[in-house]
C-alpha positions in Angstrom: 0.0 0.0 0.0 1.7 3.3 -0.9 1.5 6.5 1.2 -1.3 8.0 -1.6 -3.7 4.9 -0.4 -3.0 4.7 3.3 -4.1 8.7 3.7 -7.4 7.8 1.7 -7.9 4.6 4.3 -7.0 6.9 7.2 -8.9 9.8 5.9 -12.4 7.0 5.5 -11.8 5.8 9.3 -11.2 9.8 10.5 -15.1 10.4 8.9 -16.6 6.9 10.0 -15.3 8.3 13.7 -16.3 12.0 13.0 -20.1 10.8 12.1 -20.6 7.8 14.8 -19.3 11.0 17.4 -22.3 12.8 16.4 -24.4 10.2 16.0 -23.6 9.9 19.7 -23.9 14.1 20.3 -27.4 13.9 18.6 -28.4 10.7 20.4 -27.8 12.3 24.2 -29.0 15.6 23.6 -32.3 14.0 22.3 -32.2 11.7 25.4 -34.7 12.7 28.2 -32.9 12.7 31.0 -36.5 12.6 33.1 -40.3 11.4 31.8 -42.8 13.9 31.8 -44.5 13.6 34.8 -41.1 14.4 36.6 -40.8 17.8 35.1 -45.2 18.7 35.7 -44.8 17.7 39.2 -41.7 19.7 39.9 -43.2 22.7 37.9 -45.8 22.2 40.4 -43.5 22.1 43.5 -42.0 25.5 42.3 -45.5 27.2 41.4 -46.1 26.4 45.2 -42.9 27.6 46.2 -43.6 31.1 44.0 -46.6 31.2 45.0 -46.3 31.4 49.2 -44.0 34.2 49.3 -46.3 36.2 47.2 -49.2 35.5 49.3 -47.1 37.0 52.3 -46.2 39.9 51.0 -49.5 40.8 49.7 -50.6 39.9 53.4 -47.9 42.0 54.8 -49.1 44.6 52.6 -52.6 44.6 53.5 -51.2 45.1 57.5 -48.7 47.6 56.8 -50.8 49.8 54.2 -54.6 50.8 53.8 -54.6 48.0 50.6 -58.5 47.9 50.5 -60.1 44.7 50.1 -61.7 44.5 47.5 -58.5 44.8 45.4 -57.6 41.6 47.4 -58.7 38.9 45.4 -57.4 40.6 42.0 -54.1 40.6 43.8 -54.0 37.1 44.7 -55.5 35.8 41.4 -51.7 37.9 40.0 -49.5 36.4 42.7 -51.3 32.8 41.3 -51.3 33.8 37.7 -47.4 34.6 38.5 -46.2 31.1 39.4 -48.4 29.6 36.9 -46.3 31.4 34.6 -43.1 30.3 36.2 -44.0 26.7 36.5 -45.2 26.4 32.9 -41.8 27.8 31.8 -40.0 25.9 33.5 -42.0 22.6 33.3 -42.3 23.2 29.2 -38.5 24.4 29.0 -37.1 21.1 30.5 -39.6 18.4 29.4 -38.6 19.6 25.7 -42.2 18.4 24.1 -46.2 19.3 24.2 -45.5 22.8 25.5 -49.0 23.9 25.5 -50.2 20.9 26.5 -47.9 20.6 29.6 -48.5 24.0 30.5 -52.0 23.3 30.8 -52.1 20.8 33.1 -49.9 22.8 35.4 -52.2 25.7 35.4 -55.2 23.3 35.6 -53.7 21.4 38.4 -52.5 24.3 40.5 -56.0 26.4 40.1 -58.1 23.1 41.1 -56.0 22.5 44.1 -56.5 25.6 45.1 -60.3 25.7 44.2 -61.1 22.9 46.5 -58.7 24.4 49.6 -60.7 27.1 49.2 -64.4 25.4 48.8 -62.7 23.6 52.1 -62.0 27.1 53.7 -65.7 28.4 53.1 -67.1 25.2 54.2 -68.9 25.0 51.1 -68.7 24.3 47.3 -70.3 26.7 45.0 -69.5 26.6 41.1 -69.5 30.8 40.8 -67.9 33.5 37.9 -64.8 33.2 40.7 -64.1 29.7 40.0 -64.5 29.7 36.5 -62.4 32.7 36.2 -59.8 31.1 38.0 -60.2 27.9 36.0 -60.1 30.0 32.4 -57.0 31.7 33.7 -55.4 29.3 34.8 -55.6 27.2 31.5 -55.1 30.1 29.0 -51.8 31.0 31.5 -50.6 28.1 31.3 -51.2 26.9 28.0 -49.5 30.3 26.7 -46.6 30.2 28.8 -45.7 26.3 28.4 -46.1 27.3 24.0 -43.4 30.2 25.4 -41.5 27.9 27.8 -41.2 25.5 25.1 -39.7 27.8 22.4 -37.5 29.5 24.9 -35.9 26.4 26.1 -35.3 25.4 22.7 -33.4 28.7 21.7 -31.7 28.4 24.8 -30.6 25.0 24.3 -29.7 25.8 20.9 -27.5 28.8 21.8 -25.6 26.8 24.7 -24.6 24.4 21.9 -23.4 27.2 20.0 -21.0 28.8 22.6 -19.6 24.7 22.8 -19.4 24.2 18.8 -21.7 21.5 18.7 -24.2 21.0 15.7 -27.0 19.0 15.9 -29.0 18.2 13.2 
């Protein structure tokens, strides 16, 4: 074999590697490292988390300043509207599929728990414009923010393989 041939050979198994390397790139990155009830529950764990902070300040607030009360459950639908936002984000951004879809069940979820705490609060269950604007909000929220979530993890995924020279096709 002259020296012409045994680049040519070298230059075959140098490709063969290059393309069995990204086989493997493509094949991890499209790996889930979690199923998708992992990411909706822990989307859930962090709307909670968002959302009891809020609720104290906006009852600090209500102590410290002359906040009148009928503003009060506008400002509590925002605080809830606020981690729905956050959960869906984050819940659509990791899970890396059904964005809307995921999104929805976080903002369904979260407003039905809190639907019945409250029916369990009043002592009574009563199907008003209250719940159902709660409901509504909480599934157009979500569903908008997981679509959002969804596309924003993708760009961001994108651009961190970008800054580490990494295509994937």
């Amino acid at each position: 074999m002259n020296n012409n041939q045994n680049n040519i050979v070298k230059s075959r198994y140098t490709k063969k590697a290059a393309r069995t390397k990204a086989k493997e790139i493509r094949k991890k990155y499209n790996q889930e490292v979690h199923g998708r009830y992992y990411y909706l529950i822990k989307g859930f764990m962090i709307s909670v988390l968002v959302s009891v902070p809020l609720f104290f300040i906006i009852a600090l607030a209500m102590q410290v300043t002359d906040f009148p009360e009928e503003y009060m459950p506008p400002a509590l639908l925002t605080a809830v509207l606020i981690s729905i936002v956050i959960a869906a984000f984050y819940a659509t951004a990791a899970a890396k599929t059904n964005g809307w879809f995921n999104g929805t069940l976080i903002g369904f979820f979260y407003m039905l728990i809190l639907i019945i705490i409250r029916w369990g609060v009043e002592g009574r269950i009563s199907f008003n414009k209250d719940v159902l604007t709660m409901l509504l909000a909480g599934l157009l929220i979500g569903s908008i923010c997981g679509m959002a979530g969804l596309n924003l993890g993708e760009h961001v995924r994108n651009l961190s393989h970008r800054k580490n020279n990494i295509k994937i096709k």
